[in-house]
N, C-alpha and C positions, 0 to 999 in steps of 0.2 A: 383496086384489088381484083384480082381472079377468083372466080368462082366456078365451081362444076356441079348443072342443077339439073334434076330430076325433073323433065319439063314438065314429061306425065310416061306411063308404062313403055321403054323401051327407047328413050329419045331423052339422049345425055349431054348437053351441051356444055362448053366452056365459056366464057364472056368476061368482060369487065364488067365491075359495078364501081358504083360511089361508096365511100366508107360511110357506117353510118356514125353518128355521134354519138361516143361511150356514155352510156350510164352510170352514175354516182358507185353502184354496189357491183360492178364485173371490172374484171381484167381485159385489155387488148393482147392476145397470145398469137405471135406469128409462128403458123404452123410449121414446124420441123419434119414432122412422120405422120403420114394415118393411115394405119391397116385397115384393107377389105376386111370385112367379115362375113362369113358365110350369109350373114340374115341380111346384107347387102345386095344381096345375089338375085334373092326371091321379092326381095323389096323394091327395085329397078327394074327386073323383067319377066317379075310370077305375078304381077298384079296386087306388092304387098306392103305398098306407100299406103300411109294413111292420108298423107294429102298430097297434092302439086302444085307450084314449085317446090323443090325440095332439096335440100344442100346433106348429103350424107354424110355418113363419118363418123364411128363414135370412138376408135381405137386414135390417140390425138395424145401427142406430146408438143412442147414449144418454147418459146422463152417469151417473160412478160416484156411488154414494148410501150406500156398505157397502162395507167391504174386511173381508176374513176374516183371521184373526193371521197368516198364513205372505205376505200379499201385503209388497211391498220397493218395485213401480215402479210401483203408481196410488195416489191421493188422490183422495176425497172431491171431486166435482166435474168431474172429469177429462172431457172428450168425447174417446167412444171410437165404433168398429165394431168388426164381431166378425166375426172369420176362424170361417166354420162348423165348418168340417173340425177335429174332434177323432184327430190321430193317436194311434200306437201308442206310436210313439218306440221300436220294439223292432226293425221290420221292414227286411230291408234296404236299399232306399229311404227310408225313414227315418234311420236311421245316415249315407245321402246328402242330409241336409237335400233330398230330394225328397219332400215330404210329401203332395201332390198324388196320389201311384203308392204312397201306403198302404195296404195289404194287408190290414190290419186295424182301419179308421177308424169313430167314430162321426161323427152328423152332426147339428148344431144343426137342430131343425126337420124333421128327417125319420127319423133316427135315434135322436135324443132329444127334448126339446121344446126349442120355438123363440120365436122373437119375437112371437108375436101374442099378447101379455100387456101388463100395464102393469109388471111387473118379470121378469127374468132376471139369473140366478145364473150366472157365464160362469169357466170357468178363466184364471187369468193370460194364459198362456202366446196364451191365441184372442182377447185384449185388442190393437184397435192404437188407441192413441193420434191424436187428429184435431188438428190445430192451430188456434187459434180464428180464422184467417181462411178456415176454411172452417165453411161451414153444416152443419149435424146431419142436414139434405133432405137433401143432396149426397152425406153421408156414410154414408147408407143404401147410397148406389146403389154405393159401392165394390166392394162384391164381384161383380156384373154386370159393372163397367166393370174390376175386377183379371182378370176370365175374355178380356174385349175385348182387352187390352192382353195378355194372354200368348197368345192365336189370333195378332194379326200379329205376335209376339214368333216364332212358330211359322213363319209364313212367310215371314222374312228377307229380305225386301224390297231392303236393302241389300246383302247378302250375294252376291247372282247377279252373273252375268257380264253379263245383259242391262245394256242404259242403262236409268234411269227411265221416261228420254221413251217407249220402246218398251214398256211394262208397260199388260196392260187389265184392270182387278179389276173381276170383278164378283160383287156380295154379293146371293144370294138369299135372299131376306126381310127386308122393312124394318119386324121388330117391333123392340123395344126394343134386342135386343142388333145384332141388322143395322145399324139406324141409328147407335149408338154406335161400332161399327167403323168406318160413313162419317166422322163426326164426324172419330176420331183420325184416322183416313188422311188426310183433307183438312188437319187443322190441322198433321198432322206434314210430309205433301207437297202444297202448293197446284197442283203442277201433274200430280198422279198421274190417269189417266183412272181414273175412279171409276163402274159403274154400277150399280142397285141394282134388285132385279126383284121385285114384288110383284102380290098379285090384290086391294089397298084403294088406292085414291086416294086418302084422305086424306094417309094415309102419304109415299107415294111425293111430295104436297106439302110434306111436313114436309124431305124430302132433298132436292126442287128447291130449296126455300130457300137450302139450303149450297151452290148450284153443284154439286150433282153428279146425274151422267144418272141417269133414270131408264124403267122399261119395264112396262107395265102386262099384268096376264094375267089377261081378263076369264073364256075358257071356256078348254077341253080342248084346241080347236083351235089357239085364239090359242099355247098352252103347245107346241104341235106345229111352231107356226109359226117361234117363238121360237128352240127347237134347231136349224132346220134354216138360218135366217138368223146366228145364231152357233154354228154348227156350229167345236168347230178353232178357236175367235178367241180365248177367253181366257188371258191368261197365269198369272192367279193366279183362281183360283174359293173362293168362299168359301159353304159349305152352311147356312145360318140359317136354316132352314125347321122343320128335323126331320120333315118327310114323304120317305116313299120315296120318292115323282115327283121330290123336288129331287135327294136323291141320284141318283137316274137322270139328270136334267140335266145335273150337276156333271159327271159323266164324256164328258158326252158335247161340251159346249161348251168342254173344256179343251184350250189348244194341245200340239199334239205337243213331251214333253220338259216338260212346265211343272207347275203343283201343283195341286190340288183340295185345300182345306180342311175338313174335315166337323167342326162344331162344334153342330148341330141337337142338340136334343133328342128322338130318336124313337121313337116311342110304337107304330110298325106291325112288322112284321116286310119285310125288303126282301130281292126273290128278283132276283139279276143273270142276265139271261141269258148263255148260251157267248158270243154273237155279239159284246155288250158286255165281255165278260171278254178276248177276241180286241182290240177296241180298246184297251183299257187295256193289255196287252204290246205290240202293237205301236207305239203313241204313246209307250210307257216313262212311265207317266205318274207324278208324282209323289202318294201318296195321304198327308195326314197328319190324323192323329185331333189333337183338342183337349181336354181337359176342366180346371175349375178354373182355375187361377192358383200361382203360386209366392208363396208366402207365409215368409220369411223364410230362403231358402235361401244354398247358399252365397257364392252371389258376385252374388246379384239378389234383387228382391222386387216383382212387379209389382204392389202394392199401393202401393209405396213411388212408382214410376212414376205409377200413379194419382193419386195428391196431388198430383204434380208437374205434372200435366197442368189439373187442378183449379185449383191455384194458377197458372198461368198464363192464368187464364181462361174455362175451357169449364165450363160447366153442367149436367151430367146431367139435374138435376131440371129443365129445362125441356122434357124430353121425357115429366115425369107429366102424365098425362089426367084421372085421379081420383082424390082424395083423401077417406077414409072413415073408420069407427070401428070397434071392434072387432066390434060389432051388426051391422056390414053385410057384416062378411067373407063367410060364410055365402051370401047372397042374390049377391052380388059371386062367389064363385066360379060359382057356378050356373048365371049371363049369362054367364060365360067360358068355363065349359064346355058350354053350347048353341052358344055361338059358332064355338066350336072344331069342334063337331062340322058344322056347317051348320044348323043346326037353327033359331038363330034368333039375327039379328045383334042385335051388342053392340058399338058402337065406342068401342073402349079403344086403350090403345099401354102405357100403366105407369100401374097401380095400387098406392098405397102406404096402408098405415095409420098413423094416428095414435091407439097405443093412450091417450095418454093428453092428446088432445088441445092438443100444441101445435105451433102453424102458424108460432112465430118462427125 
């Protein structure tokens, strides 16, 4: 089999290896799809592997090919995804089927190795079955879009006292998770004001399309401008940036009483001024962190959600930009982390591999 491993910071190689022999309690799943992920980015060439060698990957869809003696609910064939997060099952959010606030988790792809192979060895238990009216593309992007669906799960949209008509969300950054959260919010409420705030025009095209505003931030200035024209206006903010500037924004464009969302990936360190910590008590602002998804909990499973949202229609994969092979992971991270840095553009939105090249 092929593998593409993290040797150590910035040195991405491809190779054969030997298969290893399945264990009694995992599945053999040959890879179909595995989306990059932003936190791939910083993990390959910010210095943000925990260890080396290292096989990345945690967005992984595929079909079973191998079941180990102790597997009872896949067959030979089955299209599945794979919930990353390997719990403890000891810790006690764990015991509360909240496996997401695991104390003690491994991690497909950053913590152990991941999908950018042409085979993966995955526990039962991180198996979710895909129904065949949906695509094996689509079914990559679940766990992005299971994270999307538990952020407005997070800020209970229906729950407040406001009316809808009165609600203004606006989501900074229109990369791939930004735009996904426009997506569901539009198709769940056609008439929510929706606006979405980015420094790529493309992008910000890609959300005109849906009907929903948009607001471009070409320099420093224009980003100065911005806070001080919706100063106070939002009701719900949603942080999909992961730079400290947006956090600094987020607080400061929230209505008095209302929520900031902070679901960004962030890679700096962010220093809040006294004078900003003074508006956030007196606004009484709502601040709510996000991470992951609920994945088979007690009385929900936003993956389960995601299918449902899926099978109704909406397409994830038609928000991938580029489609590669394991050979160009490597060269593909590189353009994204120059990009990232300012260094030197790369325009992308969702890159996925095809370790074993197929496109049906």
């Amino acid at each position: 089999m092929k593998k593409t491993v993290l040797v150590r910071n910035g040195d991405i190689k491809t190779q054969n290896y030997l298969m290893p022999k399945l264990s009694d309690n995992r599945c053999r799943i040959k890879v179909h799809t595995a989306g990059i992920c932003s936190s791939d980015i910083e993990r390959s060439f910010g210095n943000g592997a925990y260890f080396y060698p290292l096989v990345m990957g945690h967005e992984i869809s595929g079909h079973v090919v191998e079941c180990g003696n102790n597997i009872t609910n896949y067959s030979i064939n089955d299209n599945v995804s794979i919930f990353p997060l390997i719990p403890c099952k000891k810790c006690f959010f764990c015991t509360k089927k909240e496996y997401m606030r695991c104390s003690d988790y491994s991690y497909y792809g950053s913590r152990c190795d991941g999908g950018f192979a042409q085979f993966i060895d995955v526990n039962e238990w991180n198996l979710f079955k895909i129904p065949q009216t949906v695509n094996l593309t689509d079914a990559a992007l679940l766990e992005p879009m299971a994270v999307c669906v538990h952020a407005i799960q997070r800020l209970k949209l229906i729950d407040k006292n406001l009316d809808l008509s009165e609600r203004k969300v606006v989501v900074l950054g229109a990369g791939f998770l930004g735009l996904i959260i426009c997506d569901i919010l539009k198709h769940k409420y056609p008439d929510l004001d929706i606006t979405v705030v980015d420094r790529n025009q493309s992008k910000l095209k890609i959300a005109q399309s849906n009907n929903i505003k948009t607001y471009f931030l070409n320099n420093e200035n224009n980003n100065e401008d911005f806070k001080i024209k919706f100063k106070d206006y939002f009701t719900e903010v949603i942080e999909a940036t992961g730079t400290s500037k947006g956090f600094i924004t987020s607080l400061e464009i929230t209505k008095p009483g209302c929520t900031t969302l902070w679901m960004g990936n962030i890679t700096t360190d962010l220093t809040i001024e006294k004078n900003l910590v003074s508006k956030i008590l007196r606004k009484e602002l709502n601040i709510i962190g996000t991470w992951n998804s609920i994945y088979q909990g007690e009385f929900e499973c936003d993956w389960n959600k995601s299918i449902e949202i899926i099978e109704s229609g909406y397409k994830p994969s038609k928000l991938i930009s580029h489609f590669i092979s394991l050979e160009e992971i490597g060269e593909t991270l590189q353009k994204m982390f120059l990009h990232k840095k300012r260094i030197k553009h790369f325009d992308n939105l969702k890159v996925v591999v095809k370790p074993n090249n197929e496109y049906n």
